[in-house]
N, CA, C and O atoms as a Tripos MOL2 file, in Angstrom:
@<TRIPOS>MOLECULE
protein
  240   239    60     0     0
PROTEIN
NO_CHARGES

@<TRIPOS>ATOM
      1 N         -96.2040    7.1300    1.4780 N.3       1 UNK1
      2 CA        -96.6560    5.7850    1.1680 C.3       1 UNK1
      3 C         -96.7060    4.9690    2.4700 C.2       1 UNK1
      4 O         -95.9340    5.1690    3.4080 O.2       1 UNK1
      5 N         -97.5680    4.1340    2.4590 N.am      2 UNK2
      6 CA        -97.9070    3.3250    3.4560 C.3       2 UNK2
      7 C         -96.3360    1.6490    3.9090 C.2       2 UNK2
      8 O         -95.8290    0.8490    3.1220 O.2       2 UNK2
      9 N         -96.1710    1.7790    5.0580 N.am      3 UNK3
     10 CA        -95.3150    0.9110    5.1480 C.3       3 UNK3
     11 C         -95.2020   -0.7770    4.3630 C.2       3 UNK3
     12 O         -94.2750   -1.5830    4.2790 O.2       3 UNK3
     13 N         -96.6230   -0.7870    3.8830 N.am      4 UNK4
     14 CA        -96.9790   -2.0830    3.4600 C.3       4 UNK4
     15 C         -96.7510   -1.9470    2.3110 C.2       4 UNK4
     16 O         -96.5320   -3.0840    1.8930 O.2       4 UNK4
     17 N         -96.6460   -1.1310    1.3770 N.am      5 UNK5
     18 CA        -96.2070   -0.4550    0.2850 C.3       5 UNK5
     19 C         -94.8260   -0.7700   -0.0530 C.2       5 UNK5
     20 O         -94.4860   -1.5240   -0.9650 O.2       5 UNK5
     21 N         -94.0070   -0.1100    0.7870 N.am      6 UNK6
     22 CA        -92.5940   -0.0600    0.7610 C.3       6 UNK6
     23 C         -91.8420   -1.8190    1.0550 C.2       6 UNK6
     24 O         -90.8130   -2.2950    0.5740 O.2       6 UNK6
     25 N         -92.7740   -2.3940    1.9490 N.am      7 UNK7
     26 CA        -93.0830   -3.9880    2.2110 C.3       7 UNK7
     27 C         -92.8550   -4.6040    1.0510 C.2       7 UNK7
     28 O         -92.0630   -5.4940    0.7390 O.2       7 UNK7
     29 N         -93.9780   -3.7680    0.2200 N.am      8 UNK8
     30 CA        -94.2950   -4.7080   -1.0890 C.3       8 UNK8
     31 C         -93.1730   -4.4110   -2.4500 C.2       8 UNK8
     32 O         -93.0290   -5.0610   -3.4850 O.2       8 UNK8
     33 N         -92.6030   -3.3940   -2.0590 N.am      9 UNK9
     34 CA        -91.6670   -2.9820   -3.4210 C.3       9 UNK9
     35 C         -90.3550   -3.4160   -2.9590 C.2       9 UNK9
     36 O         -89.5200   -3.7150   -3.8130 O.2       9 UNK9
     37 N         -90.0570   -3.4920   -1.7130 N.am     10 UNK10
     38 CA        -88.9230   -4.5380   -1.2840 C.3      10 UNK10
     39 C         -88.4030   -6.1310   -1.6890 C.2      10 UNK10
     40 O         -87.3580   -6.6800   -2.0370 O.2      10 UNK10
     41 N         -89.5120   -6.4190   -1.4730 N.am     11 UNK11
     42 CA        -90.0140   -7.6910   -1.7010 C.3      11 UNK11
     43 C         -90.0110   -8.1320   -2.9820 C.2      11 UNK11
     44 O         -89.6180   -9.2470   -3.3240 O.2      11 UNK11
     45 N         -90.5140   -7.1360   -3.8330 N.am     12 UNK12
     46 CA        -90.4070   -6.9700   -5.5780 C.3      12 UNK12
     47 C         -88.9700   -6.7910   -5.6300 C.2      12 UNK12
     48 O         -88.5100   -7.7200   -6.2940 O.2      12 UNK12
     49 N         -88.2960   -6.2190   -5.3340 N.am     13 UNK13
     50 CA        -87.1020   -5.8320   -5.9170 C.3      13 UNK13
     51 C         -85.8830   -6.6850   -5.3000 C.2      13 UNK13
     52 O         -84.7340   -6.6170   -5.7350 O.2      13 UNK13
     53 N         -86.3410   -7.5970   -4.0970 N.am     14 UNK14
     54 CA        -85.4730   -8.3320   -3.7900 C.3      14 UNK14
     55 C         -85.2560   -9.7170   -5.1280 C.2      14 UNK14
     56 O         -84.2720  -10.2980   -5.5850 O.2      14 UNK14
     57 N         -86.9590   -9.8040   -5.4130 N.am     15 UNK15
     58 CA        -87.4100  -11.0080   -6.3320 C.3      15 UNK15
     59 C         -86.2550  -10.6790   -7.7320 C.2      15 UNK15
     60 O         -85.5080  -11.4790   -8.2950 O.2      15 UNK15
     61 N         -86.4240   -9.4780   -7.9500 N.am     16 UNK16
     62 CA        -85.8430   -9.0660   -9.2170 C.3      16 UNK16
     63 C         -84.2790   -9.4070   -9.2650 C.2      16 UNK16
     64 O         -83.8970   -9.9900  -10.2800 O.2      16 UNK16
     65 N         -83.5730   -9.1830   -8.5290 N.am     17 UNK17
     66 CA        -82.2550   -8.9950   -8.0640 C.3      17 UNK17
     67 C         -81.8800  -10.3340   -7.7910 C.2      17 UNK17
     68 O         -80.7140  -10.7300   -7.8040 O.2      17 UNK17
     69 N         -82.8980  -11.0430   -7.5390 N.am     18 UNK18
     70 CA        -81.9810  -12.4310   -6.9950 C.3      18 UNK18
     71 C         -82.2360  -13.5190   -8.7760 C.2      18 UNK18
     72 O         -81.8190  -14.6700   -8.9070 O.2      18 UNK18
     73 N         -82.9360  -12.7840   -9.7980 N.am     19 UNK19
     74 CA        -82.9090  -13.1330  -11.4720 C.3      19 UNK19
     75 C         -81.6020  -12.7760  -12.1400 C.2      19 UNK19
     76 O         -80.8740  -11.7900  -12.0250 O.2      19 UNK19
     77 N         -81.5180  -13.9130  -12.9010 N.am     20 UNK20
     78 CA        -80.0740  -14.1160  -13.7700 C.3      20 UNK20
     79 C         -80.6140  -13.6560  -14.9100 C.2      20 UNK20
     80 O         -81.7900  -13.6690  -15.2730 O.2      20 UNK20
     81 N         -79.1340  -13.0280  -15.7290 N.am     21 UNK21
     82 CA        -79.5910  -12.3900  -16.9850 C.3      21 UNK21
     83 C         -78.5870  -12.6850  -18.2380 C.2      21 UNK21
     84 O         -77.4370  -12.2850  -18.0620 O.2      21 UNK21
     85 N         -78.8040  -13.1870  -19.2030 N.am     22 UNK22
     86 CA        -77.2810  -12.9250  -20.1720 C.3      22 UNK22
     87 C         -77.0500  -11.3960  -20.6770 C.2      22 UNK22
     88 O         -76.1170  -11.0450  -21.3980 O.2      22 UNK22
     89 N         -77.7220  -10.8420  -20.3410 N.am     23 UNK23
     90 CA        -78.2080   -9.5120  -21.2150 C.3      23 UNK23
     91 C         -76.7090   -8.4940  -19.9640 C.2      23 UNK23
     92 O         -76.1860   -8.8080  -18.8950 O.2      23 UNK23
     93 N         -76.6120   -7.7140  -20.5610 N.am     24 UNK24
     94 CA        -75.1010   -7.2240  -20.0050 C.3      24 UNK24
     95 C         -75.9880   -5.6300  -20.3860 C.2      24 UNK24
     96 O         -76.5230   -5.3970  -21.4700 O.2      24 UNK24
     97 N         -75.9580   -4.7110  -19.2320 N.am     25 UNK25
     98 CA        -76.4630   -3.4380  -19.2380 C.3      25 UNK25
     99 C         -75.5490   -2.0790  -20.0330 C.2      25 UNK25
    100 O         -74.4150   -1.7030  -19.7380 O.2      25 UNK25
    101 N         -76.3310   -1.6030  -20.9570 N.am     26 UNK26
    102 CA        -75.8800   -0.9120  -21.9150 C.3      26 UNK26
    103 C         -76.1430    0.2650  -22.2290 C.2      26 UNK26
    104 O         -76.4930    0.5920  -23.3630 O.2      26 UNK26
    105 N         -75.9960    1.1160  -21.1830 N.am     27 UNK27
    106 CA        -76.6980    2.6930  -21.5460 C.3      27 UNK27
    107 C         -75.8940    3.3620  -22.9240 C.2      27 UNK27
    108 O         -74.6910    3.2320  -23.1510 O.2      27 UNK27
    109 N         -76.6330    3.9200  -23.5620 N.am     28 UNK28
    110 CA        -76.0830    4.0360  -25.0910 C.3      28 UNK28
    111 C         -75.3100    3.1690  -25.9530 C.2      28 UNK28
    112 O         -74.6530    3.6430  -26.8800 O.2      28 UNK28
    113 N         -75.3530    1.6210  -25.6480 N.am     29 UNK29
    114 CA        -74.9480    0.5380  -26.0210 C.3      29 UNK29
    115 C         -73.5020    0.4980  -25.7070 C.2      29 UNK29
    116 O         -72.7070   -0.1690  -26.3690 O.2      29 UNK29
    117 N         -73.1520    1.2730  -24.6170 N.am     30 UNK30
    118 CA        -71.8970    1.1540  -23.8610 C.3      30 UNK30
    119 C         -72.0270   -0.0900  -22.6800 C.2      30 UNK30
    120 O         -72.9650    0.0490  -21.8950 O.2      30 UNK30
    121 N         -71.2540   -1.1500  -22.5230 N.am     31 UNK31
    122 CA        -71.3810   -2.1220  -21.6800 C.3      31 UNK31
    123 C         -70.9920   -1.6370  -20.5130 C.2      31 UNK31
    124 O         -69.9630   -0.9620  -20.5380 O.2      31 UNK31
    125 N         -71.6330   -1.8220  -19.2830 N.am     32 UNK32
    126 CA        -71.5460   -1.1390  -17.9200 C.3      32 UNK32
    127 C         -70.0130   -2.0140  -17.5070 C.2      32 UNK32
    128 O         -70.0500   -3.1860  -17.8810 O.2      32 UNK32
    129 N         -68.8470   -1.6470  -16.8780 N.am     33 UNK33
    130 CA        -67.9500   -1.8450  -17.0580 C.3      33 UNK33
    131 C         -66.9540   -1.5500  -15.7300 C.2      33 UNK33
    132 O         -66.5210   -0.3990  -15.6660 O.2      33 UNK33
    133 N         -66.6050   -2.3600  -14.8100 N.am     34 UNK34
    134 CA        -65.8140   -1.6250  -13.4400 C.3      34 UNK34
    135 C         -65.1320   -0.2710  -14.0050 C.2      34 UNK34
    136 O         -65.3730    0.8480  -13.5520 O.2      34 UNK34
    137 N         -64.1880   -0.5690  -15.1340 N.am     35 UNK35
    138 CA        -63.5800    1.0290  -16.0220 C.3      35 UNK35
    139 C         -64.5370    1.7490  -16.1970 C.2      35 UNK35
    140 O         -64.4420    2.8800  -15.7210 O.2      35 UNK35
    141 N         -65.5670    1.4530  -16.7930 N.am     36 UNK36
    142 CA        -66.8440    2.8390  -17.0090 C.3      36 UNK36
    143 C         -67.3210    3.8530  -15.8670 C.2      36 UNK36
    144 O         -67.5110    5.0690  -15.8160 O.2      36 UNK36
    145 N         -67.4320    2.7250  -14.9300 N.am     37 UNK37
    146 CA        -67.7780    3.0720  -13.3770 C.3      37 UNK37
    147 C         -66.9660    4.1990  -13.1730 C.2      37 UNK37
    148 O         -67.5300    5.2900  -13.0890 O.2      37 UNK37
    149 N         -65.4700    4.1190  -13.0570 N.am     38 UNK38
    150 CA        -64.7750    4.4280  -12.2710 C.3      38 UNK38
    151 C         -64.4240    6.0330  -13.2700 C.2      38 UNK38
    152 O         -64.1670    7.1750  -12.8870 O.2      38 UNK38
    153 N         -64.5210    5.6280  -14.1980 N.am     39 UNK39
    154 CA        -64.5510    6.7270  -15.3340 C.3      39 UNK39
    155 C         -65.4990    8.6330  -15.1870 C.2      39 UNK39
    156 O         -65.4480    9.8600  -15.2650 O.2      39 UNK39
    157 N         -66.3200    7.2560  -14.9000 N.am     40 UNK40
    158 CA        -68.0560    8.6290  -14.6020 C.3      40 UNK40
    159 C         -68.3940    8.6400  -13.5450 C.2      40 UNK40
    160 O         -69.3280    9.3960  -13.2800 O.2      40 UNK40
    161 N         -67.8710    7.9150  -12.5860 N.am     41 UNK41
    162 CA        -68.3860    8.6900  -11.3270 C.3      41 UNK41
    163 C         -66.8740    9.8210  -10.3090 C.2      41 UNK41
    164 O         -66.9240   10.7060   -9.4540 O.2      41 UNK41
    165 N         -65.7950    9.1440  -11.0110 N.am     42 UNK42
    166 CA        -64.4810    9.8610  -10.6740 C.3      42 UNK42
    167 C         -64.6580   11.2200  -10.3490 C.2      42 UNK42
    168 O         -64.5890   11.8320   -9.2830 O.2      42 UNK42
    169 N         -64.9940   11.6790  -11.9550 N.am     43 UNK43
    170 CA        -65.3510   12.9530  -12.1420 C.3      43 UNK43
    171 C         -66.0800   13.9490  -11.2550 C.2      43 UNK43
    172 O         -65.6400   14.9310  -10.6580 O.2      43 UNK43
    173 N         -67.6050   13.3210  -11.3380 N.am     44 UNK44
    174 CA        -68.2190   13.9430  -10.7580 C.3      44 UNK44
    175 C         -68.5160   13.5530   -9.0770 C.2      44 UNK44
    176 O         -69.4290   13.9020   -8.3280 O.2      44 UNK44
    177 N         -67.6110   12.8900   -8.9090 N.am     45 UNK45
    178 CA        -67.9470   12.8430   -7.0800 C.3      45 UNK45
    179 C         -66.0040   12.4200   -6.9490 C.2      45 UNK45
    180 O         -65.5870   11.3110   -6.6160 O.2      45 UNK45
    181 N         -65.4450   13.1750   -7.1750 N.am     46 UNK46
    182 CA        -63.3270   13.0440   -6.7560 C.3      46 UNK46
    183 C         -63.1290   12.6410   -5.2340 C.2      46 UNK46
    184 O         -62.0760   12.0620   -4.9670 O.2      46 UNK46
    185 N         -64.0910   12.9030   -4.1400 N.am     47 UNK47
    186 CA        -64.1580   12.3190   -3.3470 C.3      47 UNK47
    187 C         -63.9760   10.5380   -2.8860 C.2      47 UNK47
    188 O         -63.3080    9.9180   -2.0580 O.2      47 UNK47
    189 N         -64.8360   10.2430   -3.7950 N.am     48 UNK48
    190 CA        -64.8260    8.7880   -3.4570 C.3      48 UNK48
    191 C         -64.0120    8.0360   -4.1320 C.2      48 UNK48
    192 O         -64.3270    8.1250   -5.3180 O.2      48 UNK48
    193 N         -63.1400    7.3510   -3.9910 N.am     49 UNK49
    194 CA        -61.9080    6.4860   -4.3490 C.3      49 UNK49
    195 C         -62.3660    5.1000   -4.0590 C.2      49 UNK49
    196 O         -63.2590    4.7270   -3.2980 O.2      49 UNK49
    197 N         -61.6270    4.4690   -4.7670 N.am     50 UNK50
    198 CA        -61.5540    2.9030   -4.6820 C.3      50 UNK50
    199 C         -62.9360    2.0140   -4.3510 C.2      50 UNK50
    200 O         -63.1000    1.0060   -3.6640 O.2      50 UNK50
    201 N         -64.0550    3.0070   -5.3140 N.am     51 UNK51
    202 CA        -65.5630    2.4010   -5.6820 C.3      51 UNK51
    203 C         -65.4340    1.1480   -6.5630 C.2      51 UNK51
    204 O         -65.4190    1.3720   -7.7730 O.2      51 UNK51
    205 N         -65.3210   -0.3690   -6.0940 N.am     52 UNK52
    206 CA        -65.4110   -1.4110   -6.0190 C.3      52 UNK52
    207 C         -66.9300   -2.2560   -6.4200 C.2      52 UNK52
    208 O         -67.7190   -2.6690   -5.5700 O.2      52 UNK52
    209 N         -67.0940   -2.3810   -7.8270 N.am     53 UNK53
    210 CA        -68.3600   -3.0670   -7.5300 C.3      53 UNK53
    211 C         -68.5090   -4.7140   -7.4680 C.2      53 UNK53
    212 O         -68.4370   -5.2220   -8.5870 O.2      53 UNK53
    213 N         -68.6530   -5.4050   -6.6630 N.am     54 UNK54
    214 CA        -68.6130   -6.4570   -6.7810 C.3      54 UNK54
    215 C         -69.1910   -7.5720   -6.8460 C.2      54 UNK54
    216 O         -68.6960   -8.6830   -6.6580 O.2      54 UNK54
    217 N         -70.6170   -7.2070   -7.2050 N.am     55 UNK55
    218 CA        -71.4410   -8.1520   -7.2510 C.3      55 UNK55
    219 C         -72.2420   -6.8560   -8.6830 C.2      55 UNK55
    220 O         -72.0790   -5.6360   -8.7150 O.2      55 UNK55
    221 N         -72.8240   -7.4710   -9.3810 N.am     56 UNK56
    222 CA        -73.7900   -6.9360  -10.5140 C.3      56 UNK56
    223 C         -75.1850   -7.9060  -10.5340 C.2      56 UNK56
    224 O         -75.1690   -9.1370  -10.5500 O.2      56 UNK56
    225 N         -76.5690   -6.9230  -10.5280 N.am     57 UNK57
    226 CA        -77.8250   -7.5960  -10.4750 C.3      57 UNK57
    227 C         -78.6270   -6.6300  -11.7340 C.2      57 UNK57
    228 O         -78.4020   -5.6840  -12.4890 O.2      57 UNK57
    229 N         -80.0390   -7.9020  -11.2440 N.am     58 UNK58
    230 CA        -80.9730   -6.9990  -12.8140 C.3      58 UNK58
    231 C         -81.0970   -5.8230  -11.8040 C.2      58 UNK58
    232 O         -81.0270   -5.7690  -10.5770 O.2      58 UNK58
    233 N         -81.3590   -4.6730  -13.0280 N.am     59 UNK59
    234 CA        -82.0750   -3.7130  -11.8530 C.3      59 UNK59
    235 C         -83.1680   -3.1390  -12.5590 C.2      59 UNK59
    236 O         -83.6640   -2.2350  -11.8860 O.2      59 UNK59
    237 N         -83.9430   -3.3670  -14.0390 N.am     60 UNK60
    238 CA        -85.2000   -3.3750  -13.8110 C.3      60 UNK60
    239 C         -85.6080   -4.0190  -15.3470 C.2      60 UNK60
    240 O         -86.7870   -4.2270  -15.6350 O.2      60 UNK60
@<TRIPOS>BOND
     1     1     2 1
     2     2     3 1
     3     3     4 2
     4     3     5 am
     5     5     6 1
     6     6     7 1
     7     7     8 2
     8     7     9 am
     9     9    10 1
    10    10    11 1
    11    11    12 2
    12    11    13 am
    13    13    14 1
    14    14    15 1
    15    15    16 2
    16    15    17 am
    17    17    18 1
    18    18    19 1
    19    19    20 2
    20    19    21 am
    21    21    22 1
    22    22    23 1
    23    23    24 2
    24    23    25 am
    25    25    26 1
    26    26    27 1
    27    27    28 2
    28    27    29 am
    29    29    30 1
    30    30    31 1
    31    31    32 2
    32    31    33 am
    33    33    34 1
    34    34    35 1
    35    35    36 2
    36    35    37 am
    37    37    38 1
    38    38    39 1
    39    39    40 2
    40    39    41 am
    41    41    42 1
    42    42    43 1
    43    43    44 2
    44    43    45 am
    45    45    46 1
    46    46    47 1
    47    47    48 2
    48    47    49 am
    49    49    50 1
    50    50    51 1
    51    51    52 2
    52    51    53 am
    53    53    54 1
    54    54    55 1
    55    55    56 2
    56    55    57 am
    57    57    58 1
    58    58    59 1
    59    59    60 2
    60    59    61 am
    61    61    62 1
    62    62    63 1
    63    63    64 2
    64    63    65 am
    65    65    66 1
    66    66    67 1
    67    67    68 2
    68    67    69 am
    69    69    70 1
    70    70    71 1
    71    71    72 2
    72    71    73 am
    73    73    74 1
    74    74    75 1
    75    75    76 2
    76    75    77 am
    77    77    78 1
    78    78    79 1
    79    79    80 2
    80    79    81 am
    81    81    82 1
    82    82    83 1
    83    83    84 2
    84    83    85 am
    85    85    86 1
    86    86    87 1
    87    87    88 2
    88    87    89 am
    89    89    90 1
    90    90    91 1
    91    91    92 2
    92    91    93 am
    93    93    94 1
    94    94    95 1
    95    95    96 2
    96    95    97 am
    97    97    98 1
    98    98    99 1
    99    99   100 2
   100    99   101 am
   101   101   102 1
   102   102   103 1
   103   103   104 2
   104   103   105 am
   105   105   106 1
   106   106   107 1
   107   107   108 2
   108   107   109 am
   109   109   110 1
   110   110   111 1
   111   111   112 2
   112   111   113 am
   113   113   114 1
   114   114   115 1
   115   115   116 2
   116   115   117 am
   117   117   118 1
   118   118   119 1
   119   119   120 2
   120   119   121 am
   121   121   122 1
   122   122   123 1
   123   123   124 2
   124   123   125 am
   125   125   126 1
   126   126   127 1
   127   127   128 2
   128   127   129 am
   129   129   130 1
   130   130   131 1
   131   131   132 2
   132   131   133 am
   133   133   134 1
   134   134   135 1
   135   135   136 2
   136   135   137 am
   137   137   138 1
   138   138   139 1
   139   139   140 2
   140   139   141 am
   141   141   142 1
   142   142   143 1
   143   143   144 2
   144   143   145 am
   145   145   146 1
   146   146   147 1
   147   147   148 2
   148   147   149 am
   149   149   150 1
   150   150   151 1
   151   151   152 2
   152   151   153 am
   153   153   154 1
   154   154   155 1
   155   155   156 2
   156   155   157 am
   157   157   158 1
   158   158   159 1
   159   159   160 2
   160   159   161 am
   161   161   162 1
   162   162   163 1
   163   163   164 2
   164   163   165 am
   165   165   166 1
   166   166   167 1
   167   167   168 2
   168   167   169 am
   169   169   170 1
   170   170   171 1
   171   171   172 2
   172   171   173 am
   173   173   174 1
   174   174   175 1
   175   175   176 2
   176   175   177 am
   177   177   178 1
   178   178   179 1
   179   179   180 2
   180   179   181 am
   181   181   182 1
   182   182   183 1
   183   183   184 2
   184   183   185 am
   185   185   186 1
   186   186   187 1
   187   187   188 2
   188   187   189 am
   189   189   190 1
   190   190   191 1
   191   191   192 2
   192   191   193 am
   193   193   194 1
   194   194   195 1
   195   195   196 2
   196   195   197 am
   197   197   198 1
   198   198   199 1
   199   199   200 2
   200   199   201 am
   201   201   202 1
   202   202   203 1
   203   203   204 2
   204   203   205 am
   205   205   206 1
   206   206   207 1
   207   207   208 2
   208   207   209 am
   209   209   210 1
   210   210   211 1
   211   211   212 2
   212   211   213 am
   213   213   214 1
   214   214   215 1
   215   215   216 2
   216   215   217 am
   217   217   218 1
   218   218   219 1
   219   219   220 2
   220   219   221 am
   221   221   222 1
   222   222   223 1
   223   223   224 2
   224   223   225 am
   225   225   226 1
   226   226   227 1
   227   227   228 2
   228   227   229 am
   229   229   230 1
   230   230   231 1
   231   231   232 2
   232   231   233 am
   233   233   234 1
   234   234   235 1
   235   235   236 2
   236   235   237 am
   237   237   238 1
   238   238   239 1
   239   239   240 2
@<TRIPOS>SUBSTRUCTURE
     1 UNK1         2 RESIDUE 1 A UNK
     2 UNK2         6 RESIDUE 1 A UNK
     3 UNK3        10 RESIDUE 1 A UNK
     4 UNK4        14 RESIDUE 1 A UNK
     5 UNK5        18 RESIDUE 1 A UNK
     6 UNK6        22 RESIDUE 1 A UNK
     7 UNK7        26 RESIDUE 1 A UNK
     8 UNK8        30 RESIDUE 1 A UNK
     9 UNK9        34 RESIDUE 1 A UNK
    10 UNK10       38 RESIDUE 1 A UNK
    11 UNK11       42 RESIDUE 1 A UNK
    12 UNK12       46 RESIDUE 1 A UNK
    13 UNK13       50 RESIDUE 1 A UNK
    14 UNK14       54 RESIDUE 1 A UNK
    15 UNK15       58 RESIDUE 1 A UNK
    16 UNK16       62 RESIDUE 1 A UNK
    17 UNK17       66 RESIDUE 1 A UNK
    18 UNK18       70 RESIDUE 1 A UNK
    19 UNK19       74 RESIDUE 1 A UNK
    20 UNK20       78 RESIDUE 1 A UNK
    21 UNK21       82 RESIDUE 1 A UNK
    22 UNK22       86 RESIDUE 1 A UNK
    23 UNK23       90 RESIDUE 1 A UNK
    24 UNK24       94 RESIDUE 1 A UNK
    25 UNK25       98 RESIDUE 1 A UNK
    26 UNK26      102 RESIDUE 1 A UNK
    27 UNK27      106 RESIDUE 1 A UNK
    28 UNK28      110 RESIDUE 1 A UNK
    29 UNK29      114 RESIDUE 1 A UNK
    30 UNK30      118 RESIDUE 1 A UNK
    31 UNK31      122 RESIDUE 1 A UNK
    32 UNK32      126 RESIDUE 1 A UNK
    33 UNK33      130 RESIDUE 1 A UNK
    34 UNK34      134 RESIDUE 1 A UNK
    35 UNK35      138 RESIDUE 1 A UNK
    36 UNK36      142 RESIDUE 1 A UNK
    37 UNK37      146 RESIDUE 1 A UNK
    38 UNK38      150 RESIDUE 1 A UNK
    39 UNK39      154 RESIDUE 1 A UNK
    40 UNK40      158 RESIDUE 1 A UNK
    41 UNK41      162 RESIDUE 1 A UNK
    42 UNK42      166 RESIDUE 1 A UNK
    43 UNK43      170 RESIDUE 1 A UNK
    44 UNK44      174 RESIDUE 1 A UNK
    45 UNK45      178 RESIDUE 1 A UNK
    46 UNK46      182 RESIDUE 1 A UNK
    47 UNK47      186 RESIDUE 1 A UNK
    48 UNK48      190 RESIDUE 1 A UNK
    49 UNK49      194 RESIDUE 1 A UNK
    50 UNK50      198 RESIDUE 1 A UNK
    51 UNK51      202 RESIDUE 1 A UNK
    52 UNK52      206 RESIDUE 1 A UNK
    53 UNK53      210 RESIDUE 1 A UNK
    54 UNK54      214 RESIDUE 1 A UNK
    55 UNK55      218 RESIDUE 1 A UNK
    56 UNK56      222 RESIDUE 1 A UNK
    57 UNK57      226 RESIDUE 1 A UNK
    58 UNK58      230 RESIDUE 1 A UNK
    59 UNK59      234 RESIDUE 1 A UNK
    60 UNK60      238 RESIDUE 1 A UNK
């Protein structure tokens, strides 16, 4: 893809991210959750410890 491309989906996705939402993200109507996080990614990556999320945005 052309750099002006990647320009343009930046730019989109910065727009998106900086939108407020009441809507709370729900994969299988499970609420996304610092515990959920730490739950499912533990597992499959035991490496990484003390994954901190601290800011939450739309993401699409």
């Amino acid at each position: 893809m052309p750099e002006s491309w990647w320009a343009g989906l930046n730019l989109s996705l910065d727009a998106l991210a900086a939108q407020t939402t009441p809507h709370i993200a729900t994969p299988d109507t499970e609420s996304i959750t610092q515990e959920l996080v730490d739950t499912t990614i533990g597992p499959v990556f035991p490496d990484v410890s003390h994954l901190l999320i601290d800011e939450w945005t739309s993401a699409h």
